[in-house]
C-alpha positions in Angstrom: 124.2 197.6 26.5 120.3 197.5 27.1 120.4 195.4 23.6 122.8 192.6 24.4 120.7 192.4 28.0 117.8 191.5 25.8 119.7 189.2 23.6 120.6 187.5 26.6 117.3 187.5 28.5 115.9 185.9 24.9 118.7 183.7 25.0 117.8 182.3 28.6 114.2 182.3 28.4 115.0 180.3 24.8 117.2 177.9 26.5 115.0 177.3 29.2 112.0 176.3 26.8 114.5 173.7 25.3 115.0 172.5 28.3 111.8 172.0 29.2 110.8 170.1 25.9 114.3 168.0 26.4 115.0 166.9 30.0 113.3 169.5 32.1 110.3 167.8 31.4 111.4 165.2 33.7 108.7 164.6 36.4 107.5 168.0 35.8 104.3 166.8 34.6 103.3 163.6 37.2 104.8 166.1 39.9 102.1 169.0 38.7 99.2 166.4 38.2 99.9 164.8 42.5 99.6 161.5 41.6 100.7 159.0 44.4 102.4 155.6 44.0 103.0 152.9 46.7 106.2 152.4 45.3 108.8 154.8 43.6 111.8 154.0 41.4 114.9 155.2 43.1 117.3 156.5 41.2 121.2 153.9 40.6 124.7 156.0 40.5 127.0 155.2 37.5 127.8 156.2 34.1 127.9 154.9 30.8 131.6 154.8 29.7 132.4 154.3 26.2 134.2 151.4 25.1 135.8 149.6 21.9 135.5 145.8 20.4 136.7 144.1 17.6 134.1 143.5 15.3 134.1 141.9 12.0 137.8 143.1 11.1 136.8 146.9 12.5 135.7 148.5 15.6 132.3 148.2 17.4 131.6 150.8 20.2 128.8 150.3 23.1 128.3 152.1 26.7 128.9 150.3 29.5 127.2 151.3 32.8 129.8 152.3 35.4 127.7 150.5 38.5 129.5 147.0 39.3 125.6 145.8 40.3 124.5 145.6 37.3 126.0 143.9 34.1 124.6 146.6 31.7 125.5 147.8 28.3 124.1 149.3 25.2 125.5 149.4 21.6 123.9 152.5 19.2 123.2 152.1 15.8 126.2 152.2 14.1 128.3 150.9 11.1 127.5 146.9 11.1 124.4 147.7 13.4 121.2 148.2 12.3 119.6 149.2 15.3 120.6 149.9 18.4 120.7 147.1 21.7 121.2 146.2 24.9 123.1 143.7 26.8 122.1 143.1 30.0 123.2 139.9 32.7 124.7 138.7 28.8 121.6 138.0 27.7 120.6 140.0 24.2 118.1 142.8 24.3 117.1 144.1 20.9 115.2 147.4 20.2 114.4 146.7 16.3 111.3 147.3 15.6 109.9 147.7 19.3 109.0 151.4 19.5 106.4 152.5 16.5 107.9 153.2 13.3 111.6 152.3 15.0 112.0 155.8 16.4 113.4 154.4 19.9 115.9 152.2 17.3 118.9 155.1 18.1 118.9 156.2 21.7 120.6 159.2 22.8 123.1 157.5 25.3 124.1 160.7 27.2 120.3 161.3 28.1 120.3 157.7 29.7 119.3 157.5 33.5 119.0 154.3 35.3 116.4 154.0 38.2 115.5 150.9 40.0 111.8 150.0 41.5 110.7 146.8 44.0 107.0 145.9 44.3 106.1 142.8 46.4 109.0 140.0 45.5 109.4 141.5 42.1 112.6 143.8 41.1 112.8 146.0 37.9 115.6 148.5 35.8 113.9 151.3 34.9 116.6 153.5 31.7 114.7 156.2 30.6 115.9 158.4 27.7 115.5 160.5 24.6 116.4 159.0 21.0 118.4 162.0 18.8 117.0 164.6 17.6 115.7 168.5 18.4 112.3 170.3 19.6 109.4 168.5 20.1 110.5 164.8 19.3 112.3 165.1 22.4 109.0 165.2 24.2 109.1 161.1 23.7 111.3 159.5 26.5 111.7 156.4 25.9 111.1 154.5 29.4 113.0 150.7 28.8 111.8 148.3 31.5 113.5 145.2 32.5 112.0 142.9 34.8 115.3 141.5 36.6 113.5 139.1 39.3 114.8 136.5 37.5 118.4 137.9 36.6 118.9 134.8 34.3 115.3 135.2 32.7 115.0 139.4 32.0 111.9 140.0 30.3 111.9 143.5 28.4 109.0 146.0 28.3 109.6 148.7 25.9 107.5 151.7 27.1 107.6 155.1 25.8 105.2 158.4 27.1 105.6 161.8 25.9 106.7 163.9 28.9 107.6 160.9 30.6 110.2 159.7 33.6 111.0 157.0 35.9 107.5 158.7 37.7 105.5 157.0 35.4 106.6 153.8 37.3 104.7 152.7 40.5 102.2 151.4 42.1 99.2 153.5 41.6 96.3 151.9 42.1 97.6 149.7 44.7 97.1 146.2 43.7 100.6 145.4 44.2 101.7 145.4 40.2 103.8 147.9 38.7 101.9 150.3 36.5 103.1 152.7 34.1 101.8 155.8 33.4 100.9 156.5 29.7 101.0 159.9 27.8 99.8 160.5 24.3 98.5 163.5 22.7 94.6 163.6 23.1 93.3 162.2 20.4 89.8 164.1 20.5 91.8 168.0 20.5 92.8 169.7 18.1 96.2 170.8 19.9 99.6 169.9 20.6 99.3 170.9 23.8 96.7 168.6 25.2 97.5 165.6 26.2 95.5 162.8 27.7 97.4 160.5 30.6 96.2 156.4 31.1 96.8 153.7 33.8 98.3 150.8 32.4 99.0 147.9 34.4 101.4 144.9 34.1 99.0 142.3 33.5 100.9 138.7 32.9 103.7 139.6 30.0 102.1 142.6 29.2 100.5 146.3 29.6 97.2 146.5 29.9 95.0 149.9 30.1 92.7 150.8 32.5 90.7 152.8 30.2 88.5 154.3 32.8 91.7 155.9 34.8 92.6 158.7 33.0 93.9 162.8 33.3 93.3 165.0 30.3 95.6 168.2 30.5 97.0 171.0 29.1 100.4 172.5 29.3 100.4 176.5 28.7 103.2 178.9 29.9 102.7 181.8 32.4 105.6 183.4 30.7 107.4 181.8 27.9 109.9 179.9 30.2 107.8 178.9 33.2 105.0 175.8 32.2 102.4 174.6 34.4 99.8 172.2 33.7 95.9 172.6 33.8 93.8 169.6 34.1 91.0 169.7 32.0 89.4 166.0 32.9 89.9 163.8 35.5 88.8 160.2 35.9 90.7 158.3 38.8 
């Protein structure tokens, strides 16, 4: 008896640690480091619901989002289909070769959440998600913006943080542009476990890094299934 109580304590503890590096990292880390944002993505209701077209004399599958407000589908990489896409107001949104080395080129559509975020007269789609895969390549999320001010002009930002969620959107240095919190393993340690966050900012068509805000910190474990995060350096 005391022996299967262990097993499942080790099982728990195991599961929680997974969780943690797959979708329990999910605001964990901005939540820990108290950043504050004049503006925060609320999160849209709906589902993706599998559905089947005629392609090419076969069958072509995508995942179209439940919500009636928004026209939004994706298609995964599949047979006929290099890389995966999205469809969105019917205008084409490709993911080939916009995430390094084409990881974010198969998405994991039942990680997909779909948040929404207004600054000043500007409105944005915010689908974050994980691409497949197990242990610490789920640490990526892949955070797909689309800039739907103009619903018949979306421009795409492909964005991607390690530990990352719809709370790396905002407004956090106030100047009234959305800004996107970046993560990436610190490049100066010698550990997978320090990590080194940057303001970017949406400068014109594209993200630009305000290289003197930045958070060095390092994720450790009390116990093996409870995290917290210790900031090492802080420049905001």
């Amino acid at each position: 008896m005391r022996l299967k109580l262990k097993s499942l304590a080790l099982c728990i503890a195991l599961f929680a640690f997974v969780r943690f590096d797959g979708f329990g990292q999910f605001d964990f880390v901005i939540t820990a480091l108290n950043l504050k944002s004049n503006a925060v993505p609320h999160s849209i209701e709906g589902r993706f619901e599998k559905k089947i077209e005629p392609y090419h004399g076969g069958e072509l599958e995508y995942y179209d989002f439940s919500n009636p407000n928004f026209d939004l589908c994706y298609y995964p990489k599949q047979l006929g289909v290099n890389c995966g896409y999205f469809t969105l107001n019917d205008q084409l949104i490709v993911l080939d070769g916009k995430y390094p080395y084409n990881l974010g080129c198969d998405l994991d559509y039942g990680s997909f959440e779909v948040f929404e975020c207004n600054i000043n007269k500007n409105r944005y789609l915010i689908l974050t998600c994980i691409r497949y895969g197990s242990g610490t390549t789920t640490r990526n999320v892949y955070c797909n913006l689309f800039d739907i001010t103009d619903p018949l002009e979306v421009q795409f930002f492909p964005l991607w943080s390690i530990y990352g969620s719809s709370h790396c959107f905002g407004d956090y240095n106030a100047d009234g542009k959305i800004d996107f919190l970046e993560i990436r393993y610190d490049p100066e340690a010698k550990s997978t476990d320090i990590f080194k966050l940057t303001l970017t900012t949406l400068d014109m068509k594209e993200f630009r890094r305000e290289e003197d805000k930045y958070i060095i910190f390092r994720r450790e474990y009390q116990r093996e299934d409870i995290p917290r995060i210790i900031t090492i350096e802080k420049n905001w």
